[in-house]
N, C-alpha and C positions, 0 to 999 in steps of 0.2 A: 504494500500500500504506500501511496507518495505521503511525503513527510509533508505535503501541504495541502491545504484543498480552499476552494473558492465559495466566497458567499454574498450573500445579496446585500446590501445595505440598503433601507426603505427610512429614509428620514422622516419625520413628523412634520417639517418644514416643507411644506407643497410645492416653495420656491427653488429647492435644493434636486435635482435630476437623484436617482437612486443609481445606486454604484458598486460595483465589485468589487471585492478584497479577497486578497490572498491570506490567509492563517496558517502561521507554523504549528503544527500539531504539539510540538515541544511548550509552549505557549498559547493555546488553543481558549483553557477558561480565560485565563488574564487579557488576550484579545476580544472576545466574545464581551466583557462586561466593559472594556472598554469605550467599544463601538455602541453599547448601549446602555452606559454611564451608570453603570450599579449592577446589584448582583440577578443574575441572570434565573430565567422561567422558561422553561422550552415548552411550548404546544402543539401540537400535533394540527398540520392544514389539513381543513376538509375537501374531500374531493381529492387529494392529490395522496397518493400512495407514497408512504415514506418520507414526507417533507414535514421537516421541522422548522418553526419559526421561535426566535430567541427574542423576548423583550426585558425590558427591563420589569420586577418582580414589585419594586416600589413606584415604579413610574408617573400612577397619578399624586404621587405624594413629594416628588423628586424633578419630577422634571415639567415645568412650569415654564410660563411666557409672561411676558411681561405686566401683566397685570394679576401675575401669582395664584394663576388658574391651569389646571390639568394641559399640557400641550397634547392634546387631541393630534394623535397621527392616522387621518382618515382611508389612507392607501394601505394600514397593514388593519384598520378597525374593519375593511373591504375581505383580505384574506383570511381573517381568523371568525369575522360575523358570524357565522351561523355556529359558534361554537358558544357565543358572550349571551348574556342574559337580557333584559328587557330595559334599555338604556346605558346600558356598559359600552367601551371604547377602549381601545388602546392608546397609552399614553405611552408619549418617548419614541424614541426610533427602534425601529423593528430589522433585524440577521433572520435572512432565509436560508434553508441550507434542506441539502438530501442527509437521511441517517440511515446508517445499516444500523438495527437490532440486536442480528447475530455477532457482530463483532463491536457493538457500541461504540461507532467512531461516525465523525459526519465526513459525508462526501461531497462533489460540489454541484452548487446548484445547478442545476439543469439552464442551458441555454434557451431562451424564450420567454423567460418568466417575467421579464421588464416588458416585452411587450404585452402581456396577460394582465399586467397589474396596471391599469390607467387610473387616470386620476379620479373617476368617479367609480373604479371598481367594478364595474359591468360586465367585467369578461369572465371573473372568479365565481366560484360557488356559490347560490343568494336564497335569499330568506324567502318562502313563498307567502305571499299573503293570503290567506284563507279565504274561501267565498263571505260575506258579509249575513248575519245569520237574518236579516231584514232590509226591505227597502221602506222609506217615507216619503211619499210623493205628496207636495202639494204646491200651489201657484209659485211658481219661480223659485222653489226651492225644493230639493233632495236631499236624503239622509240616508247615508248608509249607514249600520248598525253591528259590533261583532260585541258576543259577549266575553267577556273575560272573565268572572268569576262571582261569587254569591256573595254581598255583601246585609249586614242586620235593615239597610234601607232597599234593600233590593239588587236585582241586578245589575253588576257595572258593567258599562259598556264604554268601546273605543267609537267615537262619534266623526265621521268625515261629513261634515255641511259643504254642499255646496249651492250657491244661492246669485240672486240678483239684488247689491244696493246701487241707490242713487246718491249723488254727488251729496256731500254732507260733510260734518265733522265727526271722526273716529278717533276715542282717547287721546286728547288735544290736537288731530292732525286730520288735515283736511284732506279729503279721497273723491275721485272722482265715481263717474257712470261708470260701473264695472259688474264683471262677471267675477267671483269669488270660490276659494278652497281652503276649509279650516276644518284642523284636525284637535277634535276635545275628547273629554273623557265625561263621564256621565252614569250616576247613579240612580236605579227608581225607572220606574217603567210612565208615571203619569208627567211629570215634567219634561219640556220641552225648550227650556228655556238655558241662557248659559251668561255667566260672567263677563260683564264688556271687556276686551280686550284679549280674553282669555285664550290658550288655544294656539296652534303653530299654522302662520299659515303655507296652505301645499300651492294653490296657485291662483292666479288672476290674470280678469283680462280686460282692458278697459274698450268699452261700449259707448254709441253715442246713445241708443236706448235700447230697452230690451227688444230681443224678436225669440220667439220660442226657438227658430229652426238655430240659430247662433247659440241657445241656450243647450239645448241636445246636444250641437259640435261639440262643446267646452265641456259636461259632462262626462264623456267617456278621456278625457284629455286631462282632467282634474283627477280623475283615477287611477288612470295611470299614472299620473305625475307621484301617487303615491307609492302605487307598488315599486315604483323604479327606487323611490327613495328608501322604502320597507326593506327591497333586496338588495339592497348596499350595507345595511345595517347600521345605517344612519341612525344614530342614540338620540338625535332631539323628535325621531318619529317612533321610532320602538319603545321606547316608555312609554307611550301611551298606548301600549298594548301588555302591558303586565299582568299575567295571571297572579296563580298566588306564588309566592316563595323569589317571586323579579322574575320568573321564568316569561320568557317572550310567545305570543299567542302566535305557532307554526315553525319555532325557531329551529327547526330540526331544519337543512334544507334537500 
């Protein structure tokens, strides 16, 4: 076996291109926690037979941005998704690497994988989003509905509104004629009602006024906008799919 092998550097910094390195096996742990600033967690990628990815073990406590908040590394939170729970992310920069079992040594990463891992994740293993267990149809607005789990006020559910407002003011800010996509959570089967401001929104589309057939387009367009974001494992949209225990509703992918 060669005394070195090649592995992937995937930075947290989206600005930073991802980069190879070579490791002296002689020095193998000391480099590995180097490149990912503290003591090292191997997990196992889904979908891919044999690959291991190295992050840092403290990382959302350790490795921070400038405003002394978790550095979310979205391109390795893309490869590891469907392993993390219902808002989880990886923090820090993430080492890809091949591992044989049988002789507990890593080997090197496979050629291709820079192109597989884009910046929005799309090409890697993704989270499916489950059929929605209800529709709510009424005048300029739709509600999809999935539930999540049994709460003392009833059922909680993950809520995607998608609606028509007119030009106004929203939580001090002025919005125009638009078509709209917001994803809430929602307890209780008889209310219908939600928090001003509340809610992530998935997408919009600005109208000069409503027309039903522009309404239908943007519909199936606001839904997918979700699942694209669900199957990246995007944590500001998967928390709001939390079963019980933080487990993600379909996180298997």
């Amino acid at each position: 076996m060669a005394n070195t092998y090649e592995v992937l550097l995937i930075p947290a910094d989206r600005g930073l291109p991802m980069r190879r390195v070579v490791i002296d096996r002689s020095e193998s742990l000391a480099t590995l926690q180097g490149l990912v600033n503290g003591n090292i967690q191997a997990l196992d990628v889904p979908g891919a037979a044999r690959m291991t990815a190295y992050i840092n073990e403290e990382g959302k406590f350790t490795c921070l941005d400038e405003h002394g908040k978790p550095l979310v590394n979205e391109r390795a939170t893309a490869v590891i998704g469907p392993l993390l729970d219902a808002g989880d992310f990886i923090a820090g920069d993430l080492v890809l690497s091949r591992f044989d079992p049988d002789k507990g040594e890593n080997l090197d990463c496979p050629e291709g994988w820079e192109a597989r891992i884009e910046v929005d994740g799309v090409t890697l293993p993704q989270r499916q989003l489950p059929e929605p267990e209800s529709v709510e149809r009424k005048d300029r607005q739709v509600r999809y509905y999935w539930r999540l789990r049994e709460e003392s006020a009833g059922a909680r559910y993950a809520v995607l509104t998608i609606s028509h407002r007119t030009a106004g003011t929203l939580s001090g800010k002025r919005h125009g004629n638009e078509f709209v996509a917001g994803l809430q959570t929602h307890t209780g089967t008889g209310c219908r009602s939600f928090a001003l401001g509340s809610g992530l929104g998935i997408a919009v589309e600005p109208v000069a006024r409503f027309s039903q057939t522009r309404f239908a387009e943007f519909e199936p367009r606001a839904l997918n906008a979700l699942k694209v974001l669900y199957g990246r494992s995007d944590h500001r949209v998967t928390r709001y799919f939390a079963t019980d225990h933080g487990i993600c509703l379909g996180a298997a992918a």
